[in-house]
C-alpha positions as CSV (number, residue, x, y, z in Angstrom):
1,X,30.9,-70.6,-22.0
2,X,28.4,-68.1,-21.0
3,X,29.4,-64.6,-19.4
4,X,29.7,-65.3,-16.0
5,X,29.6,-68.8,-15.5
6,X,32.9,-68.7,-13.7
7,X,31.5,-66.4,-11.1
8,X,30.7,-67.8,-7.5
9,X,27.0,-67.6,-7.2
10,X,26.6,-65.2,-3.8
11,X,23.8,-63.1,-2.7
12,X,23.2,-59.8,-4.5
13,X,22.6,-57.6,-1.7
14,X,19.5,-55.7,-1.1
15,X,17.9,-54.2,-4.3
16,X,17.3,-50.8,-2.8
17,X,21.3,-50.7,-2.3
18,X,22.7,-48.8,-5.2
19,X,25.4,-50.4,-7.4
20,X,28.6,-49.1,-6.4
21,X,31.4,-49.4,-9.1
22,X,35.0,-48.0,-9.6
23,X,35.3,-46.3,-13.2
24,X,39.2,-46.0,-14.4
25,X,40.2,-43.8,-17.0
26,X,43.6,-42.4,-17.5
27,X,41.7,-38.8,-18.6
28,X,38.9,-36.9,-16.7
29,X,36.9,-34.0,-16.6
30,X,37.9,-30.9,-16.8
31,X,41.1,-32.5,-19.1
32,X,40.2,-32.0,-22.8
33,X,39.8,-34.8,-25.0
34,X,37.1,-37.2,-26.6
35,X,38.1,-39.9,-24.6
36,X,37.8,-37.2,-21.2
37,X,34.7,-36.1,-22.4
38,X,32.9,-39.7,-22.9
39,X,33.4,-40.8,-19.7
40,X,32.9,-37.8,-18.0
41,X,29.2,-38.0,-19.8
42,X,28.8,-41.5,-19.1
43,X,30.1,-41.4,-15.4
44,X,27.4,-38.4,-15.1
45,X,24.7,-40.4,-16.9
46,X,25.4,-43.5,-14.7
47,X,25.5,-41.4,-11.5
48,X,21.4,-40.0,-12.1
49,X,20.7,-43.8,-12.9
50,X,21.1,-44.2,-9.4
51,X,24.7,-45.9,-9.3
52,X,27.1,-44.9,-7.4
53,X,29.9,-44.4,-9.5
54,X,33.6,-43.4,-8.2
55,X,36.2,-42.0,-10.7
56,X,39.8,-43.4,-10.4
57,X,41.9,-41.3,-12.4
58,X,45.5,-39.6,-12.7
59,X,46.3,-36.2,-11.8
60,X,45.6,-33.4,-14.5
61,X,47.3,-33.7,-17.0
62,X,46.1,-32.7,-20.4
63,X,47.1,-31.1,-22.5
64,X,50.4,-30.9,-20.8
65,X,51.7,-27.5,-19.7
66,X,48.2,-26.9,-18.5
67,X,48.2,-27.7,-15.1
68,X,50.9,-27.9,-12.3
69,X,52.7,-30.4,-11.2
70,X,51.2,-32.9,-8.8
71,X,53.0,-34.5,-5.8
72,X,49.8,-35.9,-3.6
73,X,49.3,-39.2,-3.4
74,X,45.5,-39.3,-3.7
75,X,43.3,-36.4,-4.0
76,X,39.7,-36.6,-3.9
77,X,37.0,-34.3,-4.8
78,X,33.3,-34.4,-5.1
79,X,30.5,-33.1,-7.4
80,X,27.7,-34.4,-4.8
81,X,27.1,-37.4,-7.5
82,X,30.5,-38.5,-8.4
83,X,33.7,-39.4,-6.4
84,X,36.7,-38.7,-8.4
85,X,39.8,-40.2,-6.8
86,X,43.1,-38.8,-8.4
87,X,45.7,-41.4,-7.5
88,X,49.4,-39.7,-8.0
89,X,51.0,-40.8,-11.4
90,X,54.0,-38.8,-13.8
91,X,52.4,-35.9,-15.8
92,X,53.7,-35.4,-19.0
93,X,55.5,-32.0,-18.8
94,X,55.4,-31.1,-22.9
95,X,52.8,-31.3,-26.2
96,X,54.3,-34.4,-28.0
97,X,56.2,-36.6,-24.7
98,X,58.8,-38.8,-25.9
99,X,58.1,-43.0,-25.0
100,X,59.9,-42.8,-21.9
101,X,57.3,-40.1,-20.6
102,X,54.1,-41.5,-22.0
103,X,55.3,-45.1,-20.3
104,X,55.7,-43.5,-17.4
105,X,52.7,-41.8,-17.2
106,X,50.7,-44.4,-18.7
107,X,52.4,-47.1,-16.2
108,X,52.8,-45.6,-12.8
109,X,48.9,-44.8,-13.1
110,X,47.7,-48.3,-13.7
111,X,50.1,-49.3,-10.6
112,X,48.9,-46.8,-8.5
113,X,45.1,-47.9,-9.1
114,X,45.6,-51.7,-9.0
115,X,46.8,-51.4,-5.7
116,X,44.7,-48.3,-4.2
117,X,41.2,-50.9,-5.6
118,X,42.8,-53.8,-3.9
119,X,43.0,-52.1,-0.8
120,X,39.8,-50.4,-1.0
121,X,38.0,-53.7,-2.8
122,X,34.8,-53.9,-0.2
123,X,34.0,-50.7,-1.7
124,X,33.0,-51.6,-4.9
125,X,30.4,-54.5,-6.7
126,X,32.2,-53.8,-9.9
127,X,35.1,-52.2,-12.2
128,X,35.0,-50.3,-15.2
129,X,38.0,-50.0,-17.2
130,X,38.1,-47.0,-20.1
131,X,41.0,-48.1,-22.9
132,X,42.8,-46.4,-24.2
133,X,45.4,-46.4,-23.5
134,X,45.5,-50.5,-22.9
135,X,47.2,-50.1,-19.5
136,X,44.2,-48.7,-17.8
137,X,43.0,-52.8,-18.3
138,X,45.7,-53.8,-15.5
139,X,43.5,-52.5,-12.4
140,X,40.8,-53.8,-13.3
141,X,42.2,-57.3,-14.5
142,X,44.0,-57.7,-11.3
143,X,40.9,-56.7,-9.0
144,X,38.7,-58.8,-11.0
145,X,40.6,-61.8,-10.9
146,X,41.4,-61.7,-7.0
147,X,38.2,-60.6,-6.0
148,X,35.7,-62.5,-8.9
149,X,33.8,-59.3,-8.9
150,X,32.4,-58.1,-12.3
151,X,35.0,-56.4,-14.7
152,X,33.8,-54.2,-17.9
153,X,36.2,-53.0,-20.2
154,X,35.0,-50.1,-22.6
155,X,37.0,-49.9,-25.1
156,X,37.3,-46.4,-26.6
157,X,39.5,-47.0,-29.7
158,X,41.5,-49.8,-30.9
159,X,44.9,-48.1,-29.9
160,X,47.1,-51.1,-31.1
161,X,45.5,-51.6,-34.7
162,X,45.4,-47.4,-35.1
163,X,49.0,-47.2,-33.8
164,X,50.1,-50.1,-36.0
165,X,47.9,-48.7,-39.1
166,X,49.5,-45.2,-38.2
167,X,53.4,-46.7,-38.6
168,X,54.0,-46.0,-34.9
169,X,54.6,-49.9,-34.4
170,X,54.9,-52.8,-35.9
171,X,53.3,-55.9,-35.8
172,X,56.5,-58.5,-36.0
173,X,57.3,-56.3,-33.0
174,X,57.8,-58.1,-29.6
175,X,56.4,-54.9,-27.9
176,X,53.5,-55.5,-30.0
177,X,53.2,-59.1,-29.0
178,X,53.3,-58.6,-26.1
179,X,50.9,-55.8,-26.0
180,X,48.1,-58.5,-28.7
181,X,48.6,-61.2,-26.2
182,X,47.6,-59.1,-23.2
183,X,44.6,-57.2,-25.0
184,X,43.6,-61.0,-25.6
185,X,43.4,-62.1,-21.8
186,X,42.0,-59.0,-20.8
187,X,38.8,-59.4,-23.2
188,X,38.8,-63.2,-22.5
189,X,38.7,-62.0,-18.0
190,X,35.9,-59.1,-18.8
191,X,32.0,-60.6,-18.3
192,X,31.0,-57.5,-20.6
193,X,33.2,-55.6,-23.3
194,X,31.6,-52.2,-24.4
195,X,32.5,-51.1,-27.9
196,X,31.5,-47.8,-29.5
197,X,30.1,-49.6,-33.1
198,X,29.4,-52.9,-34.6
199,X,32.1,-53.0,-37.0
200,X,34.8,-52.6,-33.6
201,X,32.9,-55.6,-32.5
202,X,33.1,-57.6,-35.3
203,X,37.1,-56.3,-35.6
204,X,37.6,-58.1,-32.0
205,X,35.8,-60.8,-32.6
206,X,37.8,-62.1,-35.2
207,X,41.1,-60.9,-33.3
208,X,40.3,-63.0,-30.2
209,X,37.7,-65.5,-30.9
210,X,33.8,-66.7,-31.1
211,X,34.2,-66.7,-26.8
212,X,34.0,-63.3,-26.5
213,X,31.0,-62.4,-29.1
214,X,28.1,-62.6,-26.1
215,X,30.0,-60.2,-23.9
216,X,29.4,-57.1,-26.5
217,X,27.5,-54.2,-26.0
218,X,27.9,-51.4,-28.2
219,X,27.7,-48.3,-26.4
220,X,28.6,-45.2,-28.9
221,X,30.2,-41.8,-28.6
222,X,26.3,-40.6,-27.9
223,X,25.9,-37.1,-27.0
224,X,23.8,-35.1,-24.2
225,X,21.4,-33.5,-26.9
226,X,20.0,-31.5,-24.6
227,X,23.6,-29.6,-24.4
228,X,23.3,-28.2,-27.9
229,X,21.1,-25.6,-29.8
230,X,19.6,-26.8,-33.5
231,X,17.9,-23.6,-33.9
232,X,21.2,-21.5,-34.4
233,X,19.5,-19.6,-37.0
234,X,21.4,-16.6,-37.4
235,X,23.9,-18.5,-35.4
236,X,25.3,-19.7,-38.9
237,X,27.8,-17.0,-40.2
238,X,27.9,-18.8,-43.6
239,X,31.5,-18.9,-43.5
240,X,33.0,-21.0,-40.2
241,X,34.0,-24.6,-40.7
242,X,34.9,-26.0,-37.1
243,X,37.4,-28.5,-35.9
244,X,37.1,-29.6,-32.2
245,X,39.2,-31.8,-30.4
246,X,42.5,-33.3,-30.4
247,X,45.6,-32.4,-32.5
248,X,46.7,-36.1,-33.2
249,X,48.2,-38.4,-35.9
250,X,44.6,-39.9,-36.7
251,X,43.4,-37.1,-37.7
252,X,44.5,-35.6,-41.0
253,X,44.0,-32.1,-40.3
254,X,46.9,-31.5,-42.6
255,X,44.5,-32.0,-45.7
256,X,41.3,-30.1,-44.2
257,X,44.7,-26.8,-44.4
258,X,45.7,-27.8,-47.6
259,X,42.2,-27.6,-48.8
260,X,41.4,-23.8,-47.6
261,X,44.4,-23.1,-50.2
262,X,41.9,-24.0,-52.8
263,X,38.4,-22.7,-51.8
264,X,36.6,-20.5,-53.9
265,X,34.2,-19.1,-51.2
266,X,35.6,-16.5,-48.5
267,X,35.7,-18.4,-45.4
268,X,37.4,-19.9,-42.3
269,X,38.5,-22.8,-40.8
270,X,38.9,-23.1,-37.2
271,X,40.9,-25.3,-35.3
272,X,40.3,-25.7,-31.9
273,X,42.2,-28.0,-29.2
274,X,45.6,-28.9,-29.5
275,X,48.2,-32.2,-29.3
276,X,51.1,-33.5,-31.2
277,X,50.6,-32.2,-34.5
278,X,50.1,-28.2,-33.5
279,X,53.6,-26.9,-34.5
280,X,53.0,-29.0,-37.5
281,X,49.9,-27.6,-38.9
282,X,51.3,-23.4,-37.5
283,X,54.1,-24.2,-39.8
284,X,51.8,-25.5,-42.7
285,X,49.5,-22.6,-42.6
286,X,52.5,-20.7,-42.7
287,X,54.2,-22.0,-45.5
288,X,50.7,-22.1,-47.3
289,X,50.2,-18.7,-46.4
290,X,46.4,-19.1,-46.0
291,X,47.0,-16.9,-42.0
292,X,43.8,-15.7,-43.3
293,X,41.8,-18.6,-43.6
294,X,42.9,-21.0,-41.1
295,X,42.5,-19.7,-37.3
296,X,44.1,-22.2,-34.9
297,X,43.3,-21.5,-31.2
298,X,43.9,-23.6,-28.0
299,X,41.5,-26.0,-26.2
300,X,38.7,-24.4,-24.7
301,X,36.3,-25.5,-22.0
302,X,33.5,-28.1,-22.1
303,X,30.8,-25.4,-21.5
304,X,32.0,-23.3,-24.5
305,X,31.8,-25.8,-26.6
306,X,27.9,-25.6,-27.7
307,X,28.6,-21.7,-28.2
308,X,31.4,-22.4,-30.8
309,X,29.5,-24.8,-32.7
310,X,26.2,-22.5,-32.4
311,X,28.5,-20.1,-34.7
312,X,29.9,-22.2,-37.5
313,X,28.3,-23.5,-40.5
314,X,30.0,-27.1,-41.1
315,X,31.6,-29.3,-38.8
316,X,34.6,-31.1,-39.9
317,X,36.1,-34.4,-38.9
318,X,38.6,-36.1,-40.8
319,X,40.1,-39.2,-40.0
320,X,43.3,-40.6,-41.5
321,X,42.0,-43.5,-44.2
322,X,44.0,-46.7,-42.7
323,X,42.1,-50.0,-41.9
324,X,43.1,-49.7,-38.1
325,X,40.4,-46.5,-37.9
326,X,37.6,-48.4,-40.0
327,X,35.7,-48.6,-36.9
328,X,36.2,-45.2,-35.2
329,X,33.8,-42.6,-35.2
330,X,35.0,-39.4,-33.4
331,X,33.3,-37.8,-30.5
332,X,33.0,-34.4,-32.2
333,X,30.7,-36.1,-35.0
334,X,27.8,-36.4,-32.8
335,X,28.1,-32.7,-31.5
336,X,28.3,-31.4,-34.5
337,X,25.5,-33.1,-35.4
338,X,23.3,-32.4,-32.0
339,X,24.4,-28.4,-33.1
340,X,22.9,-29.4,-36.5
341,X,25.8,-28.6,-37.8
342,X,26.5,-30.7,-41.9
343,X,29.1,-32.7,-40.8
344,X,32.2,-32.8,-43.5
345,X,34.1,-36.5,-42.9
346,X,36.0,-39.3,-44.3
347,X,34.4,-41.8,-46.1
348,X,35.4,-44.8,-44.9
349,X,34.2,-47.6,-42.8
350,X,31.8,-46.8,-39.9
351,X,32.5,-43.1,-40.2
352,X,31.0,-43.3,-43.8
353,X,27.9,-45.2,-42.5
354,X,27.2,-43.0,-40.3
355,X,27.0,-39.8,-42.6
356,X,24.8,-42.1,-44.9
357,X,22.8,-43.2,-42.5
358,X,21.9,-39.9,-41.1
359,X,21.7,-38.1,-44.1
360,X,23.3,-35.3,-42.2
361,X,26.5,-34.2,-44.2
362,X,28.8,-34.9,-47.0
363,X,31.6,-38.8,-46.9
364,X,34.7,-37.8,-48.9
365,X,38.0,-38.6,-49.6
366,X,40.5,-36.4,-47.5
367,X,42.5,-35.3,-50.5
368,X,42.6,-31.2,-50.0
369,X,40.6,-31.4,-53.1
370,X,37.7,-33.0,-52.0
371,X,37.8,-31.3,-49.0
372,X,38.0,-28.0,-50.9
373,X,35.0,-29.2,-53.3
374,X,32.6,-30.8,-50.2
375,X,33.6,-27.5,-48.3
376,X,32.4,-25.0,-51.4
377,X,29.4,-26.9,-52.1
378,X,28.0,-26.5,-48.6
379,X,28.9,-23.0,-48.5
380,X,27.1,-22.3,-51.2
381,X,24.2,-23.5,-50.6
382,X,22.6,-22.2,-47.2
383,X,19.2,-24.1,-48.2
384,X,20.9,-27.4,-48.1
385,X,23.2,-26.7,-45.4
386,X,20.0,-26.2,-42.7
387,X,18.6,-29.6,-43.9
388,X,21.7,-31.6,-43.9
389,X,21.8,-29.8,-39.7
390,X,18.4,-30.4,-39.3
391,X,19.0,-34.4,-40.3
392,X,21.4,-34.9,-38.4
393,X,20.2,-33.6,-35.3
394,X,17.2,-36.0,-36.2
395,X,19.4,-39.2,-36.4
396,X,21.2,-38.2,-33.0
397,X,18.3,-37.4,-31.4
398,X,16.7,-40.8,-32.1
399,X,19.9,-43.3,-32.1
400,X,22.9,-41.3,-30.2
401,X,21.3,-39.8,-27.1
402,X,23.8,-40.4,-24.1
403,X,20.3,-40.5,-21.7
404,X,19.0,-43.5,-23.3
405,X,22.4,-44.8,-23.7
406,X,22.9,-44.3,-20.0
407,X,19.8,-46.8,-19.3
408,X,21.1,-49.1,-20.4
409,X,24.6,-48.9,-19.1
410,X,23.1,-48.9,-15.6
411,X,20.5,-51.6,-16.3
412,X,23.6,-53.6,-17.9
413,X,25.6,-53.1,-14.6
414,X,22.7,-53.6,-12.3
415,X,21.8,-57.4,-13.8
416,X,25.8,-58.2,-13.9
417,X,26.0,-57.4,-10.5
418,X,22.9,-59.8,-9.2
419,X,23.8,-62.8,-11.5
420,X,27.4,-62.9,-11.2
421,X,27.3,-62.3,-6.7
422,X,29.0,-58.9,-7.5
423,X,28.5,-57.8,-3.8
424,X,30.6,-60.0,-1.8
């Protein structure tokens, strides 16, 4: 069945009149996180294609501990482009919330907006869901379904095959099910699924079915290139490698510690964000004793981040090597990249592609001894550090810039809209 063939035809409104679509995401601008930062970008992007995008998002909330407790039942605020609607859900109150918390938060969010887009459903042409976390699917499945207006759903990660690949859950699990049967319907209701690489596609396809292979578009983690400086020159101390980004269980920062215990060269690794794992990896560098060599400071803002990078001389990214991350490739990788920054990452899956692709780093194992090697060889070599940067900012420049990407977002939107009678 084609996408939209269940739609109503209606009339698409004048063409003058800007598409008007509701964007949900559990995390938003100024909150830290890859997952913030895309769809902060792509909200952005959208909003100078000339739609007019409105953010439907939970209060503040992380990292927890960072902002203060929210009791209002809908706050809005404006940046004179973008509506950002902050519907009143439970904030997490601590680094690593128990399940409890996390369902709460996760739960009373996607209640709160299924029922604030109902009321409010003449607003909007269209919805836009951002997953993870799978819940965020709910308001838009709900609104789509009662009103036969367009749904998207982009779908950031594949949080049920990493948490299953991580040992979080398990698959026999009912929870789990539960959780694969609804992830099904909900791709089955969208008219257009965005994912952020081919082999994510390809991953849901054979989960849920041939029906759903027309509705892809790929959109990646791109990056605003325009946002970061190639031409650090002296910018590069020779002795900075840079982690950005979230503290988590996918990412086995653990090893990238591990490995500083075992460098030859005189340098410094620098952790920057925070999450779960923090008091893990303060204990680690402890017990290590390598205080010296591994700096671990909290998140900083969006604006900084450009600086930070401008000022290191590898980027580092390493996922955890389970087949539930094969298709994930992390924010952070394309900013380092833009910075042309050599980008240090796992080799595995899309991840590795990408670094081969590029040309713009070094795909290794994420033993602490490949690490250490990968780490030394680029240190040592300032020559082939600058044209590993100056490749990668080359491939992002020509495949991974968020302007083009947001083109064709908007275009994508725009035609759903008109053949589907999204104005109703």
């Amino acid at each position: 069945m084609s996408v939209g063939s269940r739609r109503h035809s209606a009339r698409a409104g004048d063409a003058s009149d800007p598409v008007r679509v509701a964007v949900v995401s559990q995390q938003y601008p100024p909150e830290m996180g890859g997952n913030a930062s895309r769809v902060g970008d792509t909200a952005r992007q959208l909003a100078q294609e000339g739609v007019a995008v409105s953010v439907v998002a939970p209060p503040l909330s992380y990292p927890p501990e960072t902002y203060p407790r929210s009791w209002r039942r809908h706050d809005r605020t404006s940046d004179g482009e973008i509506d950002v609607h902050r519907l009143w859900a439970w904030q997490p109150s601590r680094i690593d919330p128990n399940p409890l918390e996390r369902l709460a938060y996760y739960f009373l969010f996607a209640l709160h907006a299924t029922l604030w887009l109902l009321y409010h459903r003449r607003r909007f042409d269209a919805v836009v869901c951002t997953t993870p976390p799978v819940f965020t699917g709910i308001p838009g499945l709900v609104f789509g379904e009662l009103t036969r207006k367009p749904l998207v759903v982009d779908v950031g990660d594949l949080w049920i095959d990493a948490a299953a690949g991580l040992g979080f859950i398990r698959e026999s699990s009912l929870s789990t099910r539960l959780s694969r049967r609804y992830e099904h319907l909900l791709l089955l209701r969208a008219d257009r699924i965005l994912t952020t690489t081919d082999e994510m596609s390809s991953l849901l396809e054979r989960a849920h079915g041939p029906a759903i292979a027309q509705r892809f578009l790929v959109a990646p983690n791109a990056v605003d290139v325009t946002r970061f400086d190639p031409n650090r020159g002296s910018g590069d101390d020779g002795r900075t490698i840079v982690y950005t980004g979230i503290f988590g269980h996918a990412q086995d920062l653990e090893a990238c510690v591990r490995a500083m215990a075992l460098l030859d060269h005189d340098a410094t690794l620098k952790l920057v964000g925070d999450g779960d794992t923090r008091p893990r990896l303060e204990r680690l560098v402890a017990e290590l004793g390598v205080e010296d060599r591994v700096e671990i400071h909290g998140p900083v803002e969006r604006d900084a981040v450009p600086e930070l990078l401008a000022s290191a001389a590898i980027g580092v990214a390493p996922l955890k090597d389970t087949p539930g991350l094969r298709y994930a490739v992390p924010l952070k990788t394309y900013e380092y990249m833009a910075s042309g920054l050599p980008v240090v990452g796992t080799d595995m899956g899309a991840f590795g592609d990408l670094i081969e692709a590029s040309e713009g780093g070094l795909a290794v194992e994420n033993s602490p001894e490949a690490l250490a090697a990968a780490f030394d060889e680029l240190l040592a070599d300032p020559d082939r550090r600058e044209r590993l940067g100056r490749q990668a900012r080359e491939h992002v420049e020509q495949h991974y810039d968020r302007r083009v990407l947001g083109e064709r977002l908007a275009e994508m939107l725009r035609d759903l809209v008109e053949t589907t009678g999204g104005r109703r």
